[in-house]
VEXDREN-2710 file (C-alpha; in Angstrom, 1 decimal):
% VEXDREN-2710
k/r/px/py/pz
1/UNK/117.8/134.8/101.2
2/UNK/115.8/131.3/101.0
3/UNK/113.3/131.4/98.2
4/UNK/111.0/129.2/100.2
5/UNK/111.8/129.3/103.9
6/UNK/109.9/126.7/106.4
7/UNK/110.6/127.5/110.1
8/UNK/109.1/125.9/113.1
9/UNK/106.5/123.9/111.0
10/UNK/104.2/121.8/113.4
11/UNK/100.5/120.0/112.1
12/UNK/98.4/117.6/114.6
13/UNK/95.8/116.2/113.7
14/UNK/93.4/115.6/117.2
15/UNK/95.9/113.8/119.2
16/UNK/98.7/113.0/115.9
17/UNK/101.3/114.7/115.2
18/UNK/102.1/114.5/111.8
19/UNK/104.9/117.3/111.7
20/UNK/106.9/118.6/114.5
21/UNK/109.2/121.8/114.3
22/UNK/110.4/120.9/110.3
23/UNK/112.3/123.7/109.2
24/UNK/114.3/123.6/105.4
25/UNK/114.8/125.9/102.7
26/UNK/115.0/126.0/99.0
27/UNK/117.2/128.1/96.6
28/UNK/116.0/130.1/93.5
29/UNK/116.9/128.0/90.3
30/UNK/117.3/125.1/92.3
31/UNK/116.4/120.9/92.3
32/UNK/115.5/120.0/96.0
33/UNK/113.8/116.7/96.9
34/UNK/111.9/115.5/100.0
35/UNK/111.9/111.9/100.8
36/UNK/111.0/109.7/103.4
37/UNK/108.9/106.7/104.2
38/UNK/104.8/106.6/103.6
39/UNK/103.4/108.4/106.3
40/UNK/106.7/110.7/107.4
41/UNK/104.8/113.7/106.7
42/UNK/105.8/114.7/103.0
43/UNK/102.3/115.4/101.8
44/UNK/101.3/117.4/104.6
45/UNK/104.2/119.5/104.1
46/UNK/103.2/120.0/100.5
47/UNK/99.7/120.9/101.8
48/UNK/100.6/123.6/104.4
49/UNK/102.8/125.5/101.4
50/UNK/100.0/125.6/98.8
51/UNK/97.6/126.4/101.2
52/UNK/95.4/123.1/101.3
53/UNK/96.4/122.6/105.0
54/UNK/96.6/125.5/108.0
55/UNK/99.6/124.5/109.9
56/UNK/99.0/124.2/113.6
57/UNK/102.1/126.2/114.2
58/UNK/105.0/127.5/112.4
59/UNK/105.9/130.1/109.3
60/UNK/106.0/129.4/105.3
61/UNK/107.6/132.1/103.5
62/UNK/108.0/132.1/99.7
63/UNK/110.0/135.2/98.3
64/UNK/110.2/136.9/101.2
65/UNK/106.6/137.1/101.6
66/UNK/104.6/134.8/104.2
67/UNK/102.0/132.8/102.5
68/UNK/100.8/130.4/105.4
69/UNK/97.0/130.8/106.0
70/UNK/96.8/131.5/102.4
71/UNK/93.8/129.9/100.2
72/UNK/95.4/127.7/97.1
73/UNK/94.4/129.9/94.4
74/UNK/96.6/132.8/96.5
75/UNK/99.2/130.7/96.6
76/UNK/99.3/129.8/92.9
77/UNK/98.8/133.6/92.0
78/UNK/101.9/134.6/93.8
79/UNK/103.6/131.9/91.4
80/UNK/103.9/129.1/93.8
81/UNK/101.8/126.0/91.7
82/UNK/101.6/122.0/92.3
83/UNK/100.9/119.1/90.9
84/UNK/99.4/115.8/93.0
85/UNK/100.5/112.3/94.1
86/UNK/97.1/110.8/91.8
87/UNK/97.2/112.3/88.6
88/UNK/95.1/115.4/88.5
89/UNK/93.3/115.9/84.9
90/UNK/90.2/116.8/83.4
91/UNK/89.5/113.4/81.7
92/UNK/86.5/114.6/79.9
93/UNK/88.6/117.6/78.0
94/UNK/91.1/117.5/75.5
95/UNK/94.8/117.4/75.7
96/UNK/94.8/121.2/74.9
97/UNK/91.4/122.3/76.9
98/UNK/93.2/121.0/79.9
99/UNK/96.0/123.1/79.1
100/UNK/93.9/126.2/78.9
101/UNK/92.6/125.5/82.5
102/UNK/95.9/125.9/83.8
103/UNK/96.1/129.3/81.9
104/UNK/93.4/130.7/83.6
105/UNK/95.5/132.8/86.2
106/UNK/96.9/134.8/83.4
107/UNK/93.3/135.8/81.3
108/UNK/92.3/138.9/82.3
109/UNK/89.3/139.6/80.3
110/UNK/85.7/140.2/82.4
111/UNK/82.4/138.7/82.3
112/UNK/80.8/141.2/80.4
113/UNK/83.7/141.6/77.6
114/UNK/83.2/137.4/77.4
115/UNK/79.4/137.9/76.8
116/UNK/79.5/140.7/74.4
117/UNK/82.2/138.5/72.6
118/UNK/84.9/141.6/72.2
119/UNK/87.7/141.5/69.7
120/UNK/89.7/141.9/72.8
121/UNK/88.4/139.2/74.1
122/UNK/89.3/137.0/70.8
123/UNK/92.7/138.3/70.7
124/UNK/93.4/137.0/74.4
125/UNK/92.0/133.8/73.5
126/UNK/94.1/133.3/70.5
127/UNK/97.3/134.0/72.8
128/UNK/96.0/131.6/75.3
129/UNK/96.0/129.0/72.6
130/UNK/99.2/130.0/71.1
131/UNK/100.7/129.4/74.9
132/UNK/99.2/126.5/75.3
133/UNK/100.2/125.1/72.2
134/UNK/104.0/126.0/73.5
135/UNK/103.7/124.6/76.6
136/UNK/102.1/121.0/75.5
137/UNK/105.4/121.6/72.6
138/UNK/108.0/121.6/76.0
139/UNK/106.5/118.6/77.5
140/UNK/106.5/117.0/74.4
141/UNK/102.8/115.6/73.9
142/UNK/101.9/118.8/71.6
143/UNK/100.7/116.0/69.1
144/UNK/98.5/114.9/71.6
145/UNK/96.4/118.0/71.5
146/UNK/92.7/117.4/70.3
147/UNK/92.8/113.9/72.0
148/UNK/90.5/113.5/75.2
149/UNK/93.0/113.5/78.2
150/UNK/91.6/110.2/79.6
151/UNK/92.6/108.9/76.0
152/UNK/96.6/109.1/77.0
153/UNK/98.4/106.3/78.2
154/UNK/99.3/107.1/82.1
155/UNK/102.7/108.4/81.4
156/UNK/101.5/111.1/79.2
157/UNK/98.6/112.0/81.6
158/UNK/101.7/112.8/83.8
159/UNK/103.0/114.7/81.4
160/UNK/99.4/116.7/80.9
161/UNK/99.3/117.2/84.5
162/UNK/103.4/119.3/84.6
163/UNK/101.9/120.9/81.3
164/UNK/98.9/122.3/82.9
165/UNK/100.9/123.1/86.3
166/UNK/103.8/125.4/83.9
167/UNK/100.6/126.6/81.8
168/UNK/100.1/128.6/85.2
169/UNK/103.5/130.3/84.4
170/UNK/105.3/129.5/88.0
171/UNK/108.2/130.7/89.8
172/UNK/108.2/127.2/92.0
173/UNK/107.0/124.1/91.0
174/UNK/105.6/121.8/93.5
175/UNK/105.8/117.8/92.0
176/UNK/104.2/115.5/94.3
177/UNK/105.5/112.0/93.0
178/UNK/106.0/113.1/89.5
179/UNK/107.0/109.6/88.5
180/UNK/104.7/107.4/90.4
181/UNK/103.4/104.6/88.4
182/UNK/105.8/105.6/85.1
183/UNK/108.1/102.4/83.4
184/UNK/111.5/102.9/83.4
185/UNK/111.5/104.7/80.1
186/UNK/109.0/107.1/81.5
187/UNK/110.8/108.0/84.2
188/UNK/114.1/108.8/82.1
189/UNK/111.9/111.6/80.3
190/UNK/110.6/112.7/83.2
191/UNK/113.8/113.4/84.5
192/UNK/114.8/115.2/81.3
193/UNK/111.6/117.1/81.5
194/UNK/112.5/118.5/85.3
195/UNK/115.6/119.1/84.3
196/UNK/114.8/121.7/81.2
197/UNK/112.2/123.1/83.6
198/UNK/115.0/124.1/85.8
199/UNK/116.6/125.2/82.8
200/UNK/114.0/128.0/82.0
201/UNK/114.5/129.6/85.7
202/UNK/112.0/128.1/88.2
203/UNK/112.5/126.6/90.9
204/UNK/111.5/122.5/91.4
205/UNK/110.7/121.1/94.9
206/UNK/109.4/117.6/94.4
207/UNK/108.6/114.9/96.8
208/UNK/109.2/111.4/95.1
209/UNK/109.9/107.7/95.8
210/UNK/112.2/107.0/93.4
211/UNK/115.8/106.9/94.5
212/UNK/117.4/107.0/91.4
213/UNK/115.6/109.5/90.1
214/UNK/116.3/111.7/93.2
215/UNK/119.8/111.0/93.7
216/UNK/120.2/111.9/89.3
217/UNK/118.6/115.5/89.6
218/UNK/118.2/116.7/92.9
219/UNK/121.1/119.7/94.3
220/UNK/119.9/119.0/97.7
221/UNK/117.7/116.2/99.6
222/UNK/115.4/117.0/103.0
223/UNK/114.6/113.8/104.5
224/UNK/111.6/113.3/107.2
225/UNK/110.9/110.5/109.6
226/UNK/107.8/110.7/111.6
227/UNK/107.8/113.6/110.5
228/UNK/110.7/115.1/111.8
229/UNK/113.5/115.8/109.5
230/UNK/116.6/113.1/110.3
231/UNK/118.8/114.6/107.3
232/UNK/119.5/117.6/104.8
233/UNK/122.5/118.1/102.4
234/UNK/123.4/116.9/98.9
235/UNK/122.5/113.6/97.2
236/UNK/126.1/112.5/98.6
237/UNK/125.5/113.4/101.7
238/UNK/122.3/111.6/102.0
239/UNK/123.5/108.5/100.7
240/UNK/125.8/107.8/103.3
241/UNK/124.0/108.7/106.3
242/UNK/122.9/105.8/108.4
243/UNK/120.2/107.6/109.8
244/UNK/118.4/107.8/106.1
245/UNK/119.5/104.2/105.3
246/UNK/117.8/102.8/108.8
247/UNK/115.1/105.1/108.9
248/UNK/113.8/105.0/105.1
249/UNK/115.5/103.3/102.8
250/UNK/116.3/99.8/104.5
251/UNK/117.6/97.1/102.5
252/UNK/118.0/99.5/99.5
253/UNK/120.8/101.4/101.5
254/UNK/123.6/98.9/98.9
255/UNK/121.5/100.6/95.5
256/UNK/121.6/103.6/96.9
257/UNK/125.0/104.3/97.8
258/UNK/125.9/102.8/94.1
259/UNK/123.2/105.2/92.8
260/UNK/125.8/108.0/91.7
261/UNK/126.7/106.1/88.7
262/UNK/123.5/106.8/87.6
263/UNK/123.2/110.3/88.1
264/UNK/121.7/112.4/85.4
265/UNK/123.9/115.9/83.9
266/UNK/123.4/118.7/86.2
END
């Protein structure tokens, strides 16, 4: 069975139709990527399955469980959590204060035990910090940690953001354009970082630009065109269809198809 299963998924907008009948799935443990040109619907698909966006019509199912219609927050409790295309930080907080915010889901102490300052209360927070201090240790800015986030050059605040996303302990990471905006060098962590996140047992969907990057790390590739989906199937796969090279990737269809070479270790 699909981990997440999209069937039938269809959002206008008045008279727009910015996604018509897209259905896709993803495995558990897997790397799938969605691609396509700027305004092929990509976003909006990302909005409908963490609840930002009601779909006009269709299902979204994520461990067996349907979640369209869903508020955000419901989505990320049942372990489903995002990160944006514009980097999404709380400039005015430190490195590991963001951190914390992204922990939030997993603190269960009330209002009154906060107020009446309970040792249980100080025990959860000490835990919270310890987590948070491993978390910022993974994505490798743990150094980072009393700094304000607006401080950290824009890689990094990338970085803060996937820190603050696993701080929220998730089954399926969402990465809208993870690598947007990153230098070369940047992006070659990145892909390390998605990688080892894989590694630990959840599931990545991401939606990025960058065709090396998809082509090193992704299992599979969905592909949308006004948003429709022209293509699905392995990096391979998508390489070579003409349909992807005409529709999206144009004059890069020679880099592309050479773009094996560069792939990253599974």
């Amino acid at each position: 069975m699909a981990y997440l299963q999209i069937t039938g998924l269809s959002v206008n907008f008045g008279g727009v139709r910015a996604l018509s009948d897209v259905a896709f799935s993803v495995a558990e443990g897997s790397i799938v990527s969605l691609i396509g040109p700027n305004g092929a619907g990509k976003t909006t698909a990302f909005n409908v399955i963490t609840g930002y966006l009601a779909p006009t019509a269709g299902t979204v199912r994520f461990a067996g469980e349907s979640i369209a219609g869903l508020r955000p927050h419901e989505v990320a409790r049942r372990g489903l959590v995002r990160t944006f295309q514009k980097t999404n930080i709380f400039p005015e907080l430190t490195v590991g204060e963001n951190v914390l915010t992204g922990l939030h889901l997993k603190g269960s102490a009330g209002l009154g035990a906060i107020l009446l300052n309970r040792v249980s209360v100080r025990a959860e927070e000490a835990r919270l910090r310890e987590r948070a201090e491993e978390v910022l240790a993974f994505v490798g800015i743990a150094h980072r940690r009393d700094e304000s986030a607006s401080s950290l050059p824009y890689g990094e605040q990338r970085l803060l953001e996937v820190a603050i996303g696993l701080a929220a302990d998730p089954r399926m990471l969402l990465l809208d354009e993870p690598a947007s905006g990153m230098n070369p060098s940047e992006k070659e962590s990145m892909m390390g970082l998605i990688g080892r996140i894989r590694q630990k047992g959840i599931t990545v969907f991401l939606v990025e630009h960058d065709m090396r990057l998809v082509m090193g790390i992704s299992e599979r590739v969905v592909v949308l065109n006004q948003g429709q989906i022209i293509a699905e199937g392995s990096p391979d796969e998508v390489r070579g269809n003409r349909a992807v090279i005409e529709a999206y990737l144009g004059t890069q269809g020679e880099s592309l198809a050479t773009s094996s070479a560069n792939r990253a270790p599974a």
